[in-house]
C-alpha positions as CSV (number, residue, x, y, z in Angstrom):
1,X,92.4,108.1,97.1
2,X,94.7,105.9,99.4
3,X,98.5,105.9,99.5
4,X,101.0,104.1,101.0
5,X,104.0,105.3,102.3
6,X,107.1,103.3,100.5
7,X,109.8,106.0,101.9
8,X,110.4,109.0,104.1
9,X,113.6,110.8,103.6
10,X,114.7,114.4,103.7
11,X,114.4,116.7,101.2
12,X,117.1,118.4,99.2
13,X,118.0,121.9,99.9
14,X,121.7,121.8,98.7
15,X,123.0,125.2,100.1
16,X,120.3,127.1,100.7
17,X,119.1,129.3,103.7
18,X,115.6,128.5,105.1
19,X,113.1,131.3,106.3
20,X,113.3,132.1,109.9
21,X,109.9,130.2,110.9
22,X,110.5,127.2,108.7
23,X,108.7,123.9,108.9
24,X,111.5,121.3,108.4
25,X,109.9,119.3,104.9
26,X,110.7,115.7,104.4
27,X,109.9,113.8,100.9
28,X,107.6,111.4,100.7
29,X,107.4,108.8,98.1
30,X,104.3,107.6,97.6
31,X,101.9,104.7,95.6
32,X,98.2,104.6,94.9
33,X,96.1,101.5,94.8
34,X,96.5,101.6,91.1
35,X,100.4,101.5,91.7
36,X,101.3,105.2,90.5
37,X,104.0,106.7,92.6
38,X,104.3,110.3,93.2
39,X,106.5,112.8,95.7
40,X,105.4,115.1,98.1
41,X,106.7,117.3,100.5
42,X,105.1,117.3,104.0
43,X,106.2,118.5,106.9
44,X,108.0,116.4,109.2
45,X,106.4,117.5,112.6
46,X,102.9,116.5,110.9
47,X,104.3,113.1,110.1
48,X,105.5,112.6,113.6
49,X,102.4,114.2,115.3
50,X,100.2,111.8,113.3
51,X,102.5,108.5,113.8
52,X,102.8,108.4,109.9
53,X,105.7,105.5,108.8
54,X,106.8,104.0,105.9
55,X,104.4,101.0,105.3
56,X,101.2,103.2,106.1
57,X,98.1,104.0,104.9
58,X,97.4,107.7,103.9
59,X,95.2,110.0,102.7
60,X,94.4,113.7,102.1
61,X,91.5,116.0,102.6
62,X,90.2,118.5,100.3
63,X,92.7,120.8,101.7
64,X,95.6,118.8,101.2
65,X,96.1,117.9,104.9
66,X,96.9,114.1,105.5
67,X,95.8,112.0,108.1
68,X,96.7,108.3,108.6
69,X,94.1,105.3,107.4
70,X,93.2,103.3,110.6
């Protein structure tokens, strides 16, 4: 299934201390082609390695990776 990216923003740790080797997460708000929306956290260096913006095309594999629709 496709999904478009309607917004990228960071996600909410309040006070908490993150792990020595942790992957900075951002949240991603998300809408199918049948108009459901849904949030997911993906890390931010994979967003930015793939070009992945708000007003994009997504989609994941069977391991949950995403990649961009071209």
């Amino acid at each position: 299934m496709k999904y478009i990216v309607k917004r990228i923003q960071e996600a909410d740790y309040g006070c908490e201390e993150r792990p020595e080797r942790y992957q900075f997460q951002v949240l991603l708000r998300l809408r199918d082609e049948t108009g459901q929306e849904i949030d997911m956290e993906v890390a931010d260096a994979e967003l930015l390695a793939k070009d992945i913006n708000e007003g994009d095309w997504i989609f994941f594999d069977k391991d949950n990776k995403i990649f961009k629709v071209e």
